[in-house]
C-alpha positions as CSV (number, residue, x, y, z in Angstrom):
1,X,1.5,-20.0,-3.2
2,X,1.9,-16.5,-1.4
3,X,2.2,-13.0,-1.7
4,X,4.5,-11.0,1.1
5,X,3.8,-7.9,0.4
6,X,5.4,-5.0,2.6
7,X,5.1,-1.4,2.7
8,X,7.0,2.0,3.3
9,X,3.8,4.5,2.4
10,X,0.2,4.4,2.7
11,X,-0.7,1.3,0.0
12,X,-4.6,0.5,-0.7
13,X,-4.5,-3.5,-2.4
14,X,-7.7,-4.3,-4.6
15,X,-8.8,-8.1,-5.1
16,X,-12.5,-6.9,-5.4
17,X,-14.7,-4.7,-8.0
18,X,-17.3,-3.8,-5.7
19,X,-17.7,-0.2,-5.1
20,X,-19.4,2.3,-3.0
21,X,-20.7,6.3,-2.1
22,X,-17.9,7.7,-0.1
23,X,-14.6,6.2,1.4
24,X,-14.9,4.3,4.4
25,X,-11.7,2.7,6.5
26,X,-12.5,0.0,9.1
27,X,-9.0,-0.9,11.3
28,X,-8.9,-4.4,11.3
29,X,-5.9,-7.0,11.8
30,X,-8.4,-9.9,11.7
31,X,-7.3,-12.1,8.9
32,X,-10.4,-13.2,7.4
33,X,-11.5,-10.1,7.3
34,X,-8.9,-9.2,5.2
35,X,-8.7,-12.1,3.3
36,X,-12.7,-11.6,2.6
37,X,-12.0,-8.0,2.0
38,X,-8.9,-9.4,-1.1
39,X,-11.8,-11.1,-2.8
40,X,-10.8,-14.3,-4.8
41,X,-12.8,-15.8,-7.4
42,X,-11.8,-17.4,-10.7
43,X,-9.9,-20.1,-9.9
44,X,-8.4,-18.1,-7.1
45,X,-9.0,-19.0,-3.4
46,X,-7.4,-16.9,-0.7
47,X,-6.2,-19.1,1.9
48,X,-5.2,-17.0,4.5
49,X,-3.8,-13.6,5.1
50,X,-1.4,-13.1,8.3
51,X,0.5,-9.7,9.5
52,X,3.9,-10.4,9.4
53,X,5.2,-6.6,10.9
54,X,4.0,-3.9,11.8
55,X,2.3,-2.0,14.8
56,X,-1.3,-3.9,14.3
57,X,-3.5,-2.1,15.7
58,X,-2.8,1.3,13.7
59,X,-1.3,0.1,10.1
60,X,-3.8,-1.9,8.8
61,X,-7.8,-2.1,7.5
62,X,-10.0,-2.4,5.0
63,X,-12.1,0.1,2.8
64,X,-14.8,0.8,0.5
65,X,-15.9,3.7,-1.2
66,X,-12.8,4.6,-2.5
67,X,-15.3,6.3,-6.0
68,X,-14.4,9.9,-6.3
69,X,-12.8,10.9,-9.8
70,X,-10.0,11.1,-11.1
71,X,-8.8,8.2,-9.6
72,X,-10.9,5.1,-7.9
73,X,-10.2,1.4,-7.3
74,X,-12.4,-1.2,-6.1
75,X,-13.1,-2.6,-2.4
76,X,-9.9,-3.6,-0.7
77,X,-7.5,-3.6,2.2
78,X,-5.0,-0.9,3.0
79,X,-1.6,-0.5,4.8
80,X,0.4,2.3,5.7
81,X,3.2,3.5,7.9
82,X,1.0,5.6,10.0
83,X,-3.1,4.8,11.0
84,X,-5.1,3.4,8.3
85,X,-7.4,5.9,9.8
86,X,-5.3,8.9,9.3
87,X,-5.2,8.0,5.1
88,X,-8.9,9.6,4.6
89,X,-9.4,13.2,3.4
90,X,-10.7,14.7,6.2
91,X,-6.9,14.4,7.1
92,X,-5.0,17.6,6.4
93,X,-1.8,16.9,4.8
94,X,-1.0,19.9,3.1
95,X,-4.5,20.7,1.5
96,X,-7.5,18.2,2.5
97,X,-9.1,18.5,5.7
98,X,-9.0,20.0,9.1
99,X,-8.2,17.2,11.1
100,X,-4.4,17.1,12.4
101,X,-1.8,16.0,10.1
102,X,-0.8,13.0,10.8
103,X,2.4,11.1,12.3
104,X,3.5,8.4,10.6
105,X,6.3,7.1,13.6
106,X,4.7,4.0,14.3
107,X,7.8,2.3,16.1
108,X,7.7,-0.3,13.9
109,X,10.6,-2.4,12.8
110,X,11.8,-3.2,9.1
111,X,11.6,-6.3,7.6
112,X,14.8,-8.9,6.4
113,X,12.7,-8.5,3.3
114,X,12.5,-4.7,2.9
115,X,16.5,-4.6,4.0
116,X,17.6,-7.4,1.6
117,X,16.0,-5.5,-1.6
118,X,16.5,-1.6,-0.5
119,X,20.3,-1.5,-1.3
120,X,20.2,-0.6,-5.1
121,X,16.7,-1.0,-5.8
122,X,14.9,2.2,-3.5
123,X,16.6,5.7,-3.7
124,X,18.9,6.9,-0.7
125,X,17.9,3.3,0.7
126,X,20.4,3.1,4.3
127,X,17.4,0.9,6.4
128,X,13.7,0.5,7.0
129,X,11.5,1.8,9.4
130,X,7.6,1.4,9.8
131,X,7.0,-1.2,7.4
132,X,3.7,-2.7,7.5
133,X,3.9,-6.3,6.2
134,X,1.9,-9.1,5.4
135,X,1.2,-12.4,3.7
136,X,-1.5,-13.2,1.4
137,X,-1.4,-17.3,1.3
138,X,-3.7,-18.5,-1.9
139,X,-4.9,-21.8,-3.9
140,X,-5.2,-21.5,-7.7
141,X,-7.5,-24.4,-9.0
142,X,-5.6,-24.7,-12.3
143,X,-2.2,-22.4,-13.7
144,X,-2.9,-18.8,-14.4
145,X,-1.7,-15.5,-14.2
146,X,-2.4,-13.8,-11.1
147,X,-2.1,-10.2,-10.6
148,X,-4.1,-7.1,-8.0
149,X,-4.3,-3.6,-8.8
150,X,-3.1,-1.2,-6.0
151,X,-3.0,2.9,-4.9
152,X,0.2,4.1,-3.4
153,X,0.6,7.0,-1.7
154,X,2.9,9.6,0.3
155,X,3.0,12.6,2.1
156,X,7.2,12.8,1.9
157,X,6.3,14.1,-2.0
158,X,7.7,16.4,-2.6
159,X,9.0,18.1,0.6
160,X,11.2,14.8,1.7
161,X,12.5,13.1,-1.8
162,X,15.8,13.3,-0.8
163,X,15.9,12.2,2.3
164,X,13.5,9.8,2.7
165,X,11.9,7.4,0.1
166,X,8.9,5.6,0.7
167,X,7.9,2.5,-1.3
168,X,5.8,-0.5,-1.8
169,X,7.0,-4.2,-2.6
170,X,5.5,-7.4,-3.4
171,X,7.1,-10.7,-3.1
172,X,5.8,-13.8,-4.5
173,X,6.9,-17.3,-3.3
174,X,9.7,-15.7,-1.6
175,X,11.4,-13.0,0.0
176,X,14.8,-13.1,-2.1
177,X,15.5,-10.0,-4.4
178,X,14.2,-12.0,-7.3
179,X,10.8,-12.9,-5.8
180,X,9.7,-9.2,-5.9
181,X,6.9,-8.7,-8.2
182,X,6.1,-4.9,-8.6
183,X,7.7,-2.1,-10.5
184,X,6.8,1.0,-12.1
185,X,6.8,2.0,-16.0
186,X,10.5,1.9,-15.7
187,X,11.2,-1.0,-14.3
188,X,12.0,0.1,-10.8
189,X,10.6,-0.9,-7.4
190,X,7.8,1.7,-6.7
191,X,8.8,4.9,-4.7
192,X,8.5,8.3,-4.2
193,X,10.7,10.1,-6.4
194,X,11.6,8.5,-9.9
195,X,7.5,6.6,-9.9
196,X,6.0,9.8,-8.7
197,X,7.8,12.1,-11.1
198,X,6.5,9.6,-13.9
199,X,2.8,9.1,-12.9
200,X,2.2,11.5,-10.4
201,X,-1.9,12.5,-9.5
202,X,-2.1,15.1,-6.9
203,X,-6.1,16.4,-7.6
204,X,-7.5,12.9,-5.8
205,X,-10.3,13.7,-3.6
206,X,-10.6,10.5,-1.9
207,X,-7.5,10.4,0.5
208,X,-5.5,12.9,2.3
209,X,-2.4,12.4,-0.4
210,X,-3.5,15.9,-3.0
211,X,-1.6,18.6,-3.7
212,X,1.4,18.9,-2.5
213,X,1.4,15.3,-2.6
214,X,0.0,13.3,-4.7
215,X,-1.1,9.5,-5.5
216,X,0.0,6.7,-8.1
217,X,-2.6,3.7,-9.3
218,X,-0.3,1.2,-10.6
């Protein structure tokens, strides 16, 4: 079985419940790092993990520490449009930090994936652009549920709603419109706009998504 799981915003992906002192971001696009980093466990084995797009050497890692109130989640990977680096509060995207704001132009392509769903599904959708993407290839030992907890952020909340959305899908065996996986309390895909207005956090002092912006753990 696999996940595809793509991304149009800065995404953190927990498969672990370790925690730590203070965030920490590592750039990786080594896949057993990252599969390591997903966790497993309970009848879950993670196979393999492979990038499918993106620009690898900025828009993906892993993290730890990710502990500071009101919001936390466990050890995990992250992906986002921009540097995986650039996602830590010393950033200054409107509030945190002193460090330059960052650009989140990668160059990268969308995905057929990303395209296929957008029309209808993801506000003001026209194409994608910057998507980091990748595959999470697992073996259950017997039939379960499976399910991960995740963070999505953005920094086009709430100066760029109407012009560009942002969003997070997950696809599972399968890229087709029916495959995807994730939506938010209303039943829509996850993005920047309806999900934020719903379940919006902007005083996390983790990342560099607070006030103006904000974060969602979904």
């Amino acid at each position: 079985m696999s996940f595809a799981i793509v991304a149009a915003a800065c995404a953190a992906i927990l498969a672990s419940a370790t925690f730590a002192s203070a965030l920490s971001i590592t750039q990786t696009t080594d896949g057993t790092f990252l599969g390591a980093a997903l966790g497993g466990g309970g009848g879950l084995t993670i196979d393999s993990v492979d990038i499918t797009n993106g620009n690898e050497w900025k828009q993906f890692g892993t993290y730890s520490g990710f502990t500071s109130g009101p919001v936390t989640i466990g050890d995990g990977i992250v992906l986002s449009t921009g540097k995986v680096m650039q996602t830590t509060a010393t950033y200054n995207n409107g509030v945190q930090g002193t460090d330059t704001t960052p650009n989140t132009d990668t160059g990268a392509d969308g995905t057929v994936a990303f395209n296929g769903y957008g029309p209808g599904h993801i506000d003001n959708f026209d194409y994608s652009k910057d998507v980091a993407a990748l595959t999470v290839n697992f073996t259950l030992s017997v039939a379960s549920q499976i399910g991960f907890d995740f963070i999505f952020g953005s920094v086009e909340f709430p100066e760029y709603t109407s012009e560009y959305t942002d969003a997070f899908l997950a696809f599972l065996d399968g890229t087709a419109v029916g495959n995807q996986i994730v939506f938010d309390a209303s039943g829509k895909a996850v993005q920047v706009g309806n999900t934020f207005a719903s379940a919006l956090t902007t005083a996390d002092t983790n990342t560099a998504f607070a006030a103006p912006h904000g974060l969602l753990k979904l």
